[in-house]
LOLO-680701 format. One line per field, with one value per residue (C-alpha): residue number from 1; residue in one letter; x, y, z. Coordinates in steps of 0.02 Angstrom, whole numbers, m for minus. Example, Ala and Ser with C-alpha at 12.3 -4.5 7.8 and 13.67 -1.06 7.14 Angstrom:
! residues 2
i	[1:2]
aa	[A:S]
X	[615:684]
Y	[m225:m53]
Z	[390:357]
END
This chain:
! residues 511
i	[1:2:3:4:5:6:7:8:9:10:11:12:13:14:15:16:17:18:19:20:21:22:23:24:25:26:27:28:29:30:31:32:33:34:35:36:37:38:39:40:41:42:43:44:45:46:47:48:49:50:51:52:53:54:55:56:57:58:59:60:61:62:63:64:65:66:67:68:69:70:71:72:73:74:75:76:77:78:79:80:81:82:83:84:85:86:87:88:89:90:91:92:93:94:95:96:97:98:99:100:101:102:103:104:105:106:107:108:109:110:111:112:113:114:115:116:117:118:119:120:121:122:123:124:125:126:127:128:129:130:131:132:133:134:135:136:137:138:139:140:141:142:143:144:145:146:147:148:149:150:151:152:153:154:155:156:157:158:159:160:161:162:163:164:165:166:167:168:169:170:171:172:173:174:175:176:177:178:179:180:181:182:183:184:185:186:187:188:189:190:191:192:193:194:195:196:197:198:199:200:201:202:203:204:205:206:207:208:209:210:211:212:213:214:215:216:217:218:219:220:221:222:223:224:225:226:227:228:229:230:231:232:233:234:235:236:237:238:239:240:241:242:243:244:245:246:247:248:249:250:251:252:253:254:255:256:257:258:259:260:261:262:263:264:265:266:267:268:269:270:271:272:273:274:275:276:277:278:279:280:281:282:283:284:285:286:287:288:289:290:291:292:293:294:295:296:297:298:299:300:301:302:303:304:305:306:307:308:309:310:311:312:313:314:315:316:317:318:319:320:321:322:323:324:325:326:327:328:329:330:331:332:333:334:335:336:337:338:339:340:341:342:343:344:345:346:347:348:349:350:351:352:353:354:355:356:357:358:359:360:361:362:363:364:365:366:367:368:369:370:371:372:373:374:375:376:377:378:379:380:381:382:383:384:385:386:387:388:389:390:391:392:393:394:395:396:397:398:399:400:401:402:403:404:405:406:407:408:409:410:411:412:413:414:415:416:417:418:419:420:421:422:423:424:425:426:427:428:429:430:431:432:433:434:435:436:437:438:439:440:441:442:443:444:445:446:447:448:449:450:451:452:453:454:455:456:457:458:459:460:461:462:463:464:465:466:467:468:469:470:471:472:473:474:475:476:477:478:479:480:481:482:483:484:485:486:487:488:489:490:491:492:493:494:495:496:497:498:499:500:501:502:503:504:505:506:507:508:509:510:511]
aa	[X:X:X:X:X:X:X:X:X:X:X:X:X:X:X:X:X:X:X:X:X:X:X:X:X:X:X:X:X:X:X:X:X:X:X:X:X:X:X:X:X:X:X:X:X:X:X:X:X:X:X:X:X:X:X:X:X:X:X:X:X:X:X:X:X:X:X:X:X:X:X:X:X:X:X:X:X:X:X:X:X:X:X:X:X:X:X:X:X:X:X:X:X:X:X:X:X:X:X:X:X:X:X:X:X:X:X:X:X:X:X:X:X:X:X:X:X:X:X:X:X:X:X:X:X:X:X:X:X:X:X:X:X:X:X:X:X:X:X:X:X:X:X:X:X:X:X:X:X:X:X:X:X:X:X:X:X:X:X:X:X:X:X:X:X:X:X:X:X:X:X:X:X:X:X:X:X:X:X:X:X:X:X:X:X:X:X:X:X:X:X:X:X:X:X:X:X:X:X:X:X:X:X:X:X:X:X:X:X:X:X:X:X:X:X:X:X:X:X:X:X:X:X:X:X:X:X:X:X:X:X:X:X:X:X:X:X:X:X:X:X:X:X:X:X:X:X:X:X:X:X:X:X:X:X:X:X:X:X:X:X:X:X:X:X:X:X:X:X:X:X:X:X:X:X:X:X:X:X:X:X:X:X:X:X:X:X:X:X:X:X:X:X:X:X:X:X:X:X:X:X:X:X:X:X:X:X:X:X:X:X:X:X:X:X:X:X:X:X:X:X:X:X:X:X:X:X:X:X:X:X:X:X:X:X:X:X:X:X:X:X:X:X:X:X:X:X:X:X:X:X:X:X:X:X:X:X:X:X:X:X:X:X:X:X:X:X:X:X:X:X:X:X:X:X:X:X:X:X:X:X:X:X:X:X:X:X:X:X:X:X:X:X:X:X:X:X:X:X:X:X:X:X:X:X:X:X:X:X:X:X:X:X:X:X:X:X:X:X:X:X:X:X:X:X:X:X:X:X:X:X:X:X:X:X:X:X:X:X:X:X:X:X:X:X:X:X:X:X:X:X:X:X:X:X:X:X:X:X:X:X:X:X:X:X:X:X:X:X:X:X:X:X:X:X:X:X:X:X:X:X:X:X:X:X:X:X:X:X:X:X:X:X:X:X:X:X:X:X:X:X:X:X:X:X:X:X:X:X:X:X]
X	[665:706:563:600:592:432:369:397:261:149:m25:m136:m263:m415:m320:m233:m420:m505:m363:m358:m565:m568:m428:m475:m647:m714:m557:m608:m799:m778:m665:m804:m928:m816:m752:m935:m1017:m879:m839:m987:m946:m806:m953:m1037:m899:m865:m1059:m1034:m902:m962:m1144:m1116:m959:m1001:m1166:m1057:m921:m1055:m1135:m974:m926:m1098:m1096:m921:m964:m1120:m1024:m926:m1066:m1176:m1323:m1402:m1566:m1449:m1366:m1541:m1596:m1427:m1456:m1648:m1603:m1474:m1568:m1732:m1625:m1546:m1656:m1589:m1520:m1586:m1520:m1394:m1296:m1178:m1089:m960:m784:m854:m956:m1130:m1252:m1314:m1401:m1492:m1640:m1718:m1734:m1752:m1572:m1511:m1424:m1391:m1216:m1172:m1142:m1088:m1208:m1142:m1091:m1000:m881:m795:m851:m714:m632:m719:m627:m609:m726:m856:m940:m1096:m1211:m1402:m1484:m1602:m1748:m1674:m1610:m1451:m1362:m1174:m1123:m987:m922:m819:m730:m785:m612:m575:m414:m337:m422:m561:m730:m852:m905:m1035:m1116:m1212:m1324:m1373:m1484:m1392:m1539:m1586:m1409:m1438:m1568:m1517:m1368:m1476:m1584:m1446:m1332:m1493:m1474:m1273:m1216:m1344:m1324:m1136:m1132:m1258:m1156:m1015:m1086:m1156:m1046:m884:m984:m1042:m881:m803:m915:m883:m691:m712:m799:m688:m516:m594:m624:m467:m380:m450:m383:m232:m215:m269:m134:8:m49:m36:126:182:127:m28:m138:m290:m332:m507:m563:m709:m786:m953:m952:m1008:m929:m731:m685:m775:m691:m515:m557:m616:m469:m358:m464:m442:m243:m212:m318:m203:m67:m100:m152:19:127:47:83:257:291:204:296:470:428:383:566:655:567:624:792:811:709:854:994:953:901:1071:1156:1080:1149:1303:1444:1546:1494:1572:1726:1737:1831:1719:1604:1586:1433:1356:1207:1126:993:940:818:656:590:490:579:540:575:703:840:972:1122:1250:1292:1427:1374:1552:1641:1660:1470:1364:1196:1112:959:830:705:551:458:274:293:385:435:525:411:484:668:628:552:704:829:732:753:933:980:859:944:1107:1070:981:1111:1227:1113:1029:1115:973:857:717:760:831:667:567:646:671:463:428:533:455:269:278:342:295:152:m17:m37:131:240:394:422:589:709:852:980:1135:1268:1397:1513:1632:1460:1406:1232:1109:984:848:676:541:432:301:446:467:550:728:816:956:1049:1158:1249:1360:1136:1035:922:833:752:620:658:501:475:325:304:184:276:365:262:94:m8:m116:24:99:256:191:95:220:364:239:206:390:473:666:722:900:980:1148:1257:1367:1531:1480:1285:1213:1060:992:876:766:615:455:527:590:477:329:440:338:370:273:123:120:167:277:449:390:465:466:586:707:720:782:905:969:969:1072:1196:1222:1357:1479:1473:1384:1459:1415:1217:1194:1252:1138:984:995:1025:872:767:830:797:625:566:651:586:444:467:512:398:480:651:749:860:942:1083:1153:1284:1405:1487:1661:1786:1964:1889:1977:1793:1734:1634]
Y	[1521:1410:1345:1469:1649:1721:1774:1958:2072:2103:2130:2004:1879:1985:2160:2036:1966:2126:2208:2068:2081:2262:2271:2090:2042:2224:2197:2001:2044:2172:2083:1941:2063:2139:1960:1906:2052:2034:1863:1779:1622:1602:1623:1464:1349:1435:1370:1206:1166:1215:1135:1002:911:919:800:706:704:624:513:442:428:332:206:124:11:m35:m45:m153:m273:m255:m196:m96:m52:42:120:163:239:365:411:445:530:641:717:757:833:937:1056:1099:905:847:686:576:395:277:180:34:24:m79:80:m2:89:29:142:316:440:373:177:137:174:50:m79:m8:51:236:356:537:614:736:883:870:995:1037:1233:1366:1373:1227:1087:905:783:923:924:1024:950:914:777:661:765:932:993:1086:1026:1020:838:827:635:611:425:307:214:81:67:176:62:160:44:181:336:438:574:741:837:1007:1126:1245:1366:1336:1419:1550:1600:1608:1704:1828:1849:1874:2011:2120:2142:2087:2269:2285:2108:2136:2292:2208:2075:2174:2291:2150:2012:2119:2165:2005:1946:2069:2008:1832:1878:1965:1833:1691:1763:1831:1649:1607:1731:1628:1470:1541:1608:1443:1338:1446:1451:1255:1244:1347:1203:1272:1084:1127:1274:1306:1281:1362:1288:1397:1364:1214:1268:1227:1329:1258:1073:1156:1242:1041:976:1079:1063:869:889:961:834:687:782:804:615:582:688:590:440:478:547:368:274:354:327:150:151:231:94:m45:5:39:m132:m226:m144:m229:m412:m375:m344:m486:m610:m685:m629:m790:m982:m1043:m1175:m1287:m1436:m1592:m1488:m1413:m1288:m1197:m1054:m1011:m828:m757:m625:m598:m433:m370:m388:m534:m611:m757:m779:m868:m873:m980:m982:m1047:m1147:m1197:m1381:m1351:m1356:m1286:m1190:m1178:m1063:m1054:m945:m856:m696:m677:m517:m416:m234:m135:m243:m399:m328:m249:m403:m509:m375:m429:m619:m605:m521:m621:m781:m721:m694:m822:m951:m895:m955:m1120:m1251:m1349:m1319:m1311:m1183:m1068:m1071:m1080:m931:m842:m860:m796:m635:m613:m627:m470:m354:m436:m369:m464:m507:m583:m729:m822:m1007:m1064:m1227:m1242:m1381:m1395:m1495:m1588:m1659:m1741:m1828:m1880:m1828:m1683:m1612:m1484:m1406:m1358:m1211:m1249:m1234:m1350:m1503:m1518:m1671:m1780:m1875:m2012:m2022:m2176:m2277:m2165:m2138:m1972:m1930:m1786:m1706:m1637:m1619:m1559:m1346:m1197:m1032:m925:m746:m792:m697:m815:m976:m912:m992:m1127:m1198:m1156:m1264:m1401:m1429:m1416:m1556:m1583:m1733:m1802:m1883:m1969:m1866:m1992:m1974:m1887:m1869:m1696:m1578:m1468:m1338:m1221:m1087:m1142:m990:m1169:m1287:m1149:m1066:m1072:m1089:m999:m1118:m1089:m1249:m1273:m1332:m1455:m1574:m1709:m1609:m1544:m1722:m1776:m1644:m1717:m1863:m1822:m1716:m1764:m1849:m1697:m1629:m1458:m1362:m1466:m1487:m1319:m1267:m1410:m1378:m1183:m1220:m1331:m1208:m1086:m1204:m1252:m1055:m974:m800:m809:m695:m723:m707:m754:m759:m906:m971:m1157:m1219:m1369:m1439:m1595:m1683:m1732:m1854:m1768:m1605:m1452:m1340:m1262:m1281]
Z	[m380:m231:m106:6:m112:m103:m306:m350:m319:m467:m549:m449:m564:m530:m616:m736:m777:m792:m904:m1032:m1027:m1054:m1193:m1276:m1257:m1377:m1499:m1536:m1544:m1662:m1758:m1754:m1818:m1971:m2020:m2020:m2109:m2245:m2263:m2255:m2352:m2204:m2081:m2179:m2145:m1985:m1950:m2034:m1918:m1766:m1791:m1929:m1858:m1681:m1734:m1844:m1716:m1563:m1701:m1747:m1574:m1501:m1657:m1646:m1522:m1616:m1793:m1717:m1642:m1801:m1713:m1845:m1714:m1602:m1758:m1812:m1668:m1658:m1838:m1811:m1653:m1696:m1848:m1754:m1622:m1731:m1831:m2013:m2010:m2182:m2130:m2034:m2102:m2051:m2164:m2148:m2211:m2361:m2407:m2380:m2282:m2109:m2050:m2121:m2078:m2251:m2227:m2405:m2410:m2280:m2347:m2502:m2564:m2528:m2664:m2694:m2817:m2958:m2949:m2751:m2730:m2570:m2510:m2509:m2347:m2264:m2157:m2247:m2239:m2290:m2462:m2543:m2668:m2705:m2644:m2763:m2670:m2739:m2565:m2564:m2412:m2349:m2319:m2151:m2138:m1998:m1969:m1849:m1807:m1663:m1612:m1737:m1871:m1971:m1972:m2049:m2083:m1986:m2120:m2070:m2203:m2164:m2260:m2339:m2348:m2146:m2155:m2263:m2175:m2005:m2078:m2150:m1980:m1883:m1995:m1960:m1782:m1772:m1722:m1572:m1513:m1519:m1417:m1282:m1250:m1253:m1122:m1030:m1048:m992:m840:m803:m824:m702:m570:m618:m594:m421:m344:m387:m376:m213:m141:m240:m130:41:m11:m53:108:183:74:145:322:300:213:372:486:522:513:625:508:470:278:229:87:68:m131:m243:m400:m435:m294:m171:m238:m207:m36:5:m44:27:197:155:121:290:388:293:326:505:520:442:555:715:615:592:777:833:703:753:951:897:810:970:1080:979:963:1128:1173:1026:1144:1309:1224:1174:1298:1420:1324:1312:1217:1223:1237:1413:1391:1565:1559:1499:1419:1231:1220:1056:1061:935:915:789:834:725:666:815:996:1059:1241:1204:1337:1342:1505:1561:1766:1844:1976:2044:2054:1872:1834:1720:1773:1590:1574:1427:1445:1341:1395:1350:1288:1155:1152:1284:1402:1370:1353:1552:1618:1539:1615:1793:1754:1725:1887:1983:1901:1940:2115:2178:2069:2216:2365:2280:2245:2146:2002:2103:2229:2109:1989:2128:2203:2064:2036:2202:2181:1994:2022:2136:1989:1825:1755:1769:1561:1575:1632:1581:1527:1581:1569:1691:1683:1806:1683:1809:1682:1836:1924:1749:1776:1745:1840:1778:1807:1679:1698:1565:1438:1284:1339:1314:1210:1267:1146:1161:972:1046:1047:954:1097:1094:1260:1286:1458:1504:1697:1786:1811:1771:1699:1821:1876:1861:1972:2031:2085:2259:2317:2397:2253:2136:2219:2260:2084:2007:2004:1984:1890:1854:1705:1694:1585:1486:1377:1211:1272:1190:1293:1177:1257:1138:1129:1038:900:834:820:789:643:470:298:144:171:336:407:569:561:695:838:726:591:766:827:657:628:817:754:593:637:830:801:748:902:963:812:680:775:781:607:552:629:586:403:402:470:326:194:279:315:157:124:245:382:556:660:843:914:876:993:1076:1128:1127:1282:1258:1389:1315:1412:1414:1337:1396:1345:1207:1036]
END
C-alpha cells in the first residue's frame, strides 16, 4: 500500500477487541479450570514457576552487583528480605561460583559449602533449575536456583525453597471454590473488560483523528489530552509532534528566505566586480577575492581616470546580507560618477561621502582606499577613509612603506561634508620603475587559523617582502597560498580580497 491508499474498510479494534474477549477469554478459563482440576501435579510446577522463580529470578538479579563486590551484609539483607516477604519461603541462599555459601536465611550456614541432600529429584513437569527434597529440619520443600551471571559469566547461584505443603494447601483451598470463582470472573472480568475496551479505543479513536488531521497540514490543531494513562502520553505527544513540526515548517520557510536573500545578495557582489584585471601601458595589475561563507561587503573597482591613469578603489561595507550587497551597488555608481567630475582623490571620496550619508542606513558606513596610479608622472596619489593602510614596495631597496593617510569612513551620519573633507587628507607618493601598491580589506590581516590567531600585518608585510619581486602575479599567488596554509580548515569568516598594482617601464599592461 502506497502513502497515499487509504486501508480497506474493516472490523474496527473495539469489535475486533470485544469478539476475541467473548470467543477467547471463556474458552482459555475453562480450559484453565479442567487442566487444573485434572492435572494437578502440572498446577504445582505451574505454581512453582510463577511464585518460586520470580523470587529467585529478583534475588538473583539484586545480588550480582553485591557478589561481585563481596559485600555479604547487602547479600544478607536480600536473602533475609526476600524470604519474609514471601510467605511459604522456607528459605532463600546465595552461593558463589566456588559453591560456598554467602549468604542464607539460616546463618549457621554462611560460609559453609553448599550441598544437595539425598534423595533430590527434579518434579515431573517442572522447569530446570527446580528440585524437591527434605531439608535437615524435615520440611519438604521445592528448591528453584536460578544463576546470577555478569556479563554472560555465571558468578553464583541464587536458591528459593518453598513449602511444598503451603502449596498443597492453597491448592486444596482453592479447587473448592474454582468453579464459582471462575464463572465470576468470567462474568465480571469480560464486562469489565468491555468497558475497559470502549473507553480506550474510544480516546484511541480522537487521536487518531487528530494524527490525520495533522498529517493533512493541519499544525494548529487542538490535542486534547484529558487522560493520564498511555493514552493520554500519546494524545501529548502527538500534541507535541505537531507543535515541532509547526516550529520546523517556520524554520524552514525562514531558512529558505534566508537562502533566497543570500543568493540573491552573492549575485550582485558578483556582478559589481570586475570581470577582468585592467592592462594600461606601464602598469601590470592582479586582484584577488575570495568571498567567505556569509555575504560580506568587500569591493573591489578599477576607474579609468584618463591620460592613461589608473583610479584604483578598495573598499569594505559594514554590513553583510542583501544590505551590504545594496549599499555596495550605491558605492559603485556613485564612484563611477563622480570619477567623471573629480579629478583628485579627495574630491571624489569626499563627494562620493556626501551623496552616501543621505541614503546609507544609520548602523552602517563604508571604509574605503582610493589611489590614482599615473604610471607616465611616476607618482601616486590616494586618500584613506579609515581603511587599512596600503603598502608600497620598492623590490629594486626593500623598502616597505605603509600608506596610511588621514580620513573617517564614508556615510557616517554624524560627519557632514564640511567636516568630512576637512579631515581627509590626500597624500602623494612617487611611483618608481618596478614599485608594487598593494591595497587590501582587513578580511586579510583579521583571517584566523584553528587557534584562532590572526594572520597579521606582520605575516602580509613578509609575504611582500618575499615574493615582491616576481611581479603582481607571482605576489598575489604568494600571499593567497600563505593565507591557505596559515587558515587551513578553519572557516572563513570575512571576504578576502587585495590587489596588488606594478608600475613597469616599457610594459604594454597586464598581469
Amino acid at each position: 500500500m502506497t502513502g497515499t491508499e487509504r486501508p480497506r474498510v474493516g472490523l474496527g479494534l473495539k469489535a475486533k477487541f470485544m469478539l476475541w474477549l467473548a470467543l477467547f477469554v471463556p474458552l482459555m478459563m475453562l480450559a484453565a479450570y479442567g487442566y487444573f482440576s485434572r492435572h494437578q501435579q502440572a498446577a504445582l510446577a505451574a505454581e512453582i514457576a510463577l511464585r518460586g522463580q520470580a523470587i529467585c529470578g529478583s534475588l538473583a538479579s539484586g545480588a550480582e552487583d553485591a557478589l561481585v563486590m563481596g559485600d555479604d551484609l547487602a547479600l544478607a539483607k536480600l536473602t533475609a528480605d526476600a524470604a519474609a516477604r514471601n510467605p511459604g519461603v522456607v528459605f532463600c541462599s546465595v552461593v558463589d561460583a566456588r559453591g560456598m555459601i554467602w549468604a542464607h536465611s539460616d546463618l549457621s550456614l554462611v560460609n559453609t559449602p553448599a550441598t544437595v541432600p539425598a534423595g533430590a529429584v527434579r518434579p515431573a513437569g517442572a522447569a530446570e533449575g527446580i528440585l524437591a527434597y527434605r531439608t535437615a529440619r524435615g520440611v519438604d520443600v521445592f528448591d528453584i536456583a536460578r544463576p546470577i551471571a555478569v556479563g554472560g559469566t555465571a558468578i553464583g547461584t541464587a536458591h528459593v525453597a518453598i513449602s511444598r505443603e503451603s502449596i498443597r494447601q492453597a491448592i486444596a483451598r482453592a479447587r473448592g471454590g474454582i468453579a464459582l470463582v471462575t464463572a465470576a470472573i468470567m462474568a465480571v472480568g469480560i464486562a469489565g473488560m468491555l468497558a475497559m475496551v470502549s473507553l480506550v479505543i474510544g480516546s484511541l479513536g480522537r487521536v487518531t483523528a487528530d494524527i490525520e488531521a495533522i498529517g493533512n497540514g493541519d499544525l494548529d490543531r487542538r490535542i486534547e489530552a484529558d487522560r493520564s494513562d498511555e493514552v493520554g502520553t500519546i494524545a501529548l505527544a502527538v500534541g507535541a509532534m505537531a507543535a515541532k513540526l509547526k516550529t520546523a515548517r517556520l524554520q524552514l520557510i525562514e531558512q529558505e528566505r534566508l537562502k533566497k536573500e543570500l543568493q540573491i545578495a552573492r549575485d550582485i557582489q558578483t556582478a559589481l566586480l570586475p570581470t577582468a584585471d585592467p592592462a594600461l601601458p606601464g602598469l601590470a595589475v592582479a586582484s584577488y577575492y575570495r568571498a567567505a561563507s556569509e555575504v560580506g561587503g568587500d569591493y573591489y573597482d578599477f576607474i579609468d581616470a584618463g591620460g592613461g591613469r589608473l583610479g584604483l578603489v578598495v573598499a569594505d561595507v559594514s554590513g553583510k546580507g542583501v544590505a551590504g550587497s545594496m549599499v555596495m551597488t550605491m558605492l559603485r555608481s556613485i564612484i563611477r560618477i563622480e570619477a567623471a567630475r573629480n579629478d583628485s582623490p579627495h574630491g571624489l571620496v569626499s563627494a562620493v561621502h556626501a551623496a552616501l550619508r543621505r541614503d546609507i542606513p544609520e548602523d552602517m558606513f563604508v571604509t574605503l582606499f582610493y589611489a590614482v596610479l599615473d604610471p607616465g608622472a611616476r607618482r601616486l596619489r590616494f586618500c584613506c577613509a579609515g581603511h587599512n593602510p596600503a603598502y608600497l614596495f620598492s623590490p629594486g631597496t626593500g623598502r616597505l612603506l605603509a600608506l596610511k593617510s588621514a580620513g573617517q569612513p564614508l556615510g557616517l551620519s554624524f560627519t557632514d561634508e564640511r567636516a568630512f573633507g576637512e579631515q581627509l587628507r590626500e597624500e602623494s607618493q612617487p611611483f618608481g620603475d618596478g614599485d608594487i601598491l598593494v591595497v587590501y580589506t582587513d578580511g586579510v590581516t583579521e583571517a584566523v587559523d584553528l587557534r584562532r590567531e590572526q594572520f597579521g600585518e606582520a605575516r602580509m608585510e613578509d609575504a611582500i617582502r618575499s615574493c615582491g619581486s616576481g611581479g603582481p602575479a607571482a605576489l598575489k599567488a604568494g600571499l593567497a597560498a600563505r593565507l591557505e596554509a596559515f587558515t587551513g580548515r578553519e572557516p572563513q569568516a570575512d571576504d578576502i580580497t587585495f590587489v596588488i598594482a606594478q608600475r613597469k617601464d616599457n610594459q604594454e599592461g597586464g598581469a
